[in-house]
Backbone bond lengths (Angstrom), bond angles and torsions (degrees), N, CA, C in turn:
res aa  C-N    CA-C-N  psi(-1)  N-CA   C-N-CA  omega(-1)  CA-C   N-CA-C  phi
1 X - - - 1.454 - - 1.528 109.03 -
2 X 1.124 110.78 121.13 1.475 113.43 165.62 1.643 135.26 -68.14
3 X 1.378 115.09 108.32 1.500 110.01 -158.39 1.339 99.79 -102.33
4 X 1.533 134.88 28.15 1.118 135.07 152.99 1.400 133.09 -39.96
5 X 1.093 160.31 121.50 1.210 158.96 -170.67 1.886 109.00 -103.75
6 X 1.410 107.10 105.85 1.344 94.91 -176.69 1.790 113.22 -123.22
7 X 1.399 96.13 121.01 1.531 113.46 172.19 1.563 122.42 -45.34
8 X 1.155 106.38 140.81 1.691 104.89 -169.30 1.798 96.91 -83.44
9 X 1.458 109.42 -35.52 1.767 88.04 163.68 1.559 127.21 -69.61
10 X 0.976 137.42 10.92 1.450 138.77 152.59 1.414 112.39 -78.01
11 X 1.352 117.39 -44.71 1.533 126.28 -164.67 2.094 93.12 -79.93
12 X 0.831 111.10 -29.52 1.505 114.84 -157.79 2.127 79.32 -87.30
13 X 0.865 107.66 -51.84 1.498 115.64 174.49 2.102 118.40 -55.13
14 X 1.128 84.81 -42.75 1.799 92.65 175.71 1.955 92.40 -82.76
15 X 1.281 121.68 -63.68 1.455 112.34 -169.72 1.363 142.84 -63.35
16 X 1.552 86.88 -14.29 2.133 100.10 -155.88 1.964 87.33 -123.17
17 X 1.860 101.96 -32.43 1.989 94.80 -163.44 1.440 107.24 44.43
18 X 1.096 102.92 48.63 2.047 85.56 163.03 1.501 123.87 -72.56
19 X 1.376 105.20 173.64 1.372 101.73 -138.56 1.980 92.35 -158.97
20 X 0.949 128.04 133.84 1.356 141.74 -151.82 2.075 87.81 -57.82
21 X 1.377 94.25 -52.28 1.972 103.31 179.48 1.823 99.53 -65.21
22 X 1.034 111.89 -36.46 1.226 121.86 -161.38 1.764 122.25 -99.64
23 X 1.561 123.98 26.04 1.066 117.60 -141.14 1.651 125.56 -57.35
24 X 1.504 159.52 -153.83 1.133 134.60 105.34 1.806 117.25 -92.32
25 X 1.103 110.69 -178.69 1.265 127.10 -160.60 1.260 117.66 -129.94
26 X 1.416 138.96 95.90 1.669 99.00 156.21 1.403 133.56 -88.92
27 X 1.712 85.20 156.10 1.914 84.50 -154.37 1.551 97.05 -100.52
28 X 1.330 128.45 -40.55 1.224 138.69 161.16 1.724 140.05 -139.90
29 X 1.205 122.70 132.73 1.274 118.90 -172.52 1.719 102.94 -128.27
30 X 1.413 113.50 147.11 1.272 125.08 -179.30 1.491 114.99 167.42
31 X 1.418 132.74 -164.76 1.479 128.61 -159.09 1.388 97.28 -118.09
32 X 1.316 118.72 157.37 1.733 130.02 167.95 1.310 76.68 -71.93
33 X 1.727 84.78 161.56 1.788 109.84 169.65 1.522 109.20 -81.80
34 X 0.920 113.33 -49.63 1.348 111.52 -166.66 1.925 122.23 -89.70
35 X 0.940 101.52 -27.32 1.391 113.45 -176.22 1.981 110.83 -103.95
36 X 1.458 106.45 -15.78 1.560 121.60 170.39 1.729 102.50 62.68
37 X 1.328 107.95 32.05 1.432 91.36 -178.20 1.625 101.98 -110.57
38 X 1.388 127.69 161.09 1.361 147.59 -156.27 1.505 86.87 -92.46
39 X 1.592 107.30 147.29 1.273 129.11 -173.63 1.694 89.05 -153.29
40 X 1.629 98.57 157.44 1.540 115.12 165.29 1.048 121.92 -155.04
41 X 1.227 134.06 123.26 1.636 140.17 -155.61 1.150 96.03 -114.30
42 X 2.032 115.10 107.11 0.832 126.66 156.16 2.088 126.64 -77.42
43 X 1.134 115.14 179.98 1.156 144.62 -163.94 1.516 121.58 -117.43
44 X 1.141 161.10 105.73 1.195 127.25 136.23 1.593 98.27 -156.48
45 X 1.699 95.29 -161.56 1.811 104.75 -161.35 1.681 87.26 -119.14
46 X 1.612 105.20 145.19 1.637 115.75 154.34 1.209 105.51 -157.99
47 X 1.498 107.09 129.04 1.340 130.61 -165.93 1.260 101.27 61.47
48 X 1.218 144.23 43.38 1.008 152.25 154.69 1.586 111.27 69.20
49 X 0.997 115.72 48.94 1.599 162.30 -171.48 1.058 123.30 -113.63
50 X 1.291 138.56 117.11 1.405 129.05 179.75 1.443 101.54 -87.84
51 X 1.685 120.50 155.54 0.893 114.80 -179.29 1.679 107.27 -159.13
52 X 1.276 108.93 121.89 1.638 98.84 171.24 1.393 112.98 -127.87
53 X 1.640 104.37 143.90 1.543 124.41 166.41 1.321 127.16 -86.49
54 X 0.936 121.89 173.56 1.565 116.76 168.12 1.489 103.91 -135.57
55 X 1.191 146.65 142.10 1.424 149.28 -136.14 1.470 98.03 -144.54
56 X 1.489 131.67 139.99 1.695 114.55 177.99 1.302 87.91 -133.46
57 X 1.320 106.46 169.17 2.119 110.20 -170.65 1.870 88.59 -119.23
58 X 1.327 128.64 118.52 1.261 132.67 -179.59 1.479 92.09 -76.61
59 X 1.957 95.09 -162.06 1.895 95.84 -179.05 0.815 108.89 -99.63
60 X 1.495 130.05 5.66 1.382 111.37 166.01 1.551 103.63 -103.47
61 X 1.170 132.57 35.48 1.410 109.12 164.09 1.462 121.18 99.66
62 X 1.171 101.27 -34.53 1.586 116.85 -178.91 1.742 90.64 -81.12
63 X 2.177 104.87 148.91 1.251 124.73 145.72 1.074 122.30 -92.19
64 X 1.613 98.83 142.35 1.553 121.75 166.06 1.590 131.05 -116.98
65 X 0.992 119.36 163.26 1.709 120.63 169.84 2.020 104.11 -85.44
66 X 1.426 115.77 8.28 1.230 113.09 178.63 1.230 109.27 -132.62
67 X 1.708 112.26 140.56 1.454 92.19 -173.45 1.965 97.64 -100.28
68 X 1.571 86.59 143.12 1.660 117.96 -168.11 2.248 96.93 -54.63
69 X 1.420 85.00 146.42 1.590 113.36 -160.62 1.733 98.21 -53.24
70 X 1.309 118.76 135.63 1.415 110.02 173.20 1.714 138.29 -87.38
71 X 1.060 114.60 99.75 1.573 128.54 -158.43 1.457 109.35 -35.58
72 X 1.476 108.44 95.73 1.420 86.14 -179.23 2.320 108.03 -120.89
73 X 1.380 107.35 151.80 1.421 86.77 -169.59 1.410 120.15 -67.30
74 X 1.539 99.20 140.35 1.627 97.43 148.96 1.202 122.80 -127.18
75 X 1.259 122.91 -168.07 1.396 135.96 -137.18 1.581 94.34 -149.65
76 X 1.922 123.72 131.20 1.229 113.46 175.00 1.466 98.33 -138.07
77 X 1.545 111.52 -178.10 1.763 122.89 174.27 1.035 102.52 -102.82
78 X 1.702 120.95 126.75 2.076 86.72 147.66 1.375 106.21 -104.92
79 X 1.065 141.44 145.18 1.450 165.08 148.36 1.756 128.17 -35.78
């Protein structure tokens, strides 16, 4: 398991490269409904392309381009 912690300005920096001509944007930030986790919908241009991501914050803290698995209960035996 990777216990890296990764900042959404690196990822916004590796995905979008903005660029003073080129800025990114955020266009919206707020929580999934169901799973309550933080998302942020970035903005920007490549190749002179508009382009937007959406970014999700897992439980450890780190961003992703996926939003993190939804906890749901289970139930086990022990033997």
């Amino acid at each position: 398991m990777n216990d890296t912690v990764i900042p959404l300005r690196a990822l916004v920096e590796k995905w979008l490269a903005p660029t003073r001509a080129t800025p990114a944007h955020v266009v919206r930030t707020g929580r999934m409904a169901i799973t309550r986790a933080r998302y942020v919908r970035l903005e920007g241009a490549i190749s002179s392309r508009r382009l937007t991501i959406v970014f999700f914050r897992n439980g450890t803290g780190s961003w992703d381009v996926f939003p993190p698995d939804e906890q749901v209960p289970a139930m086990s035996a022990r033997f």
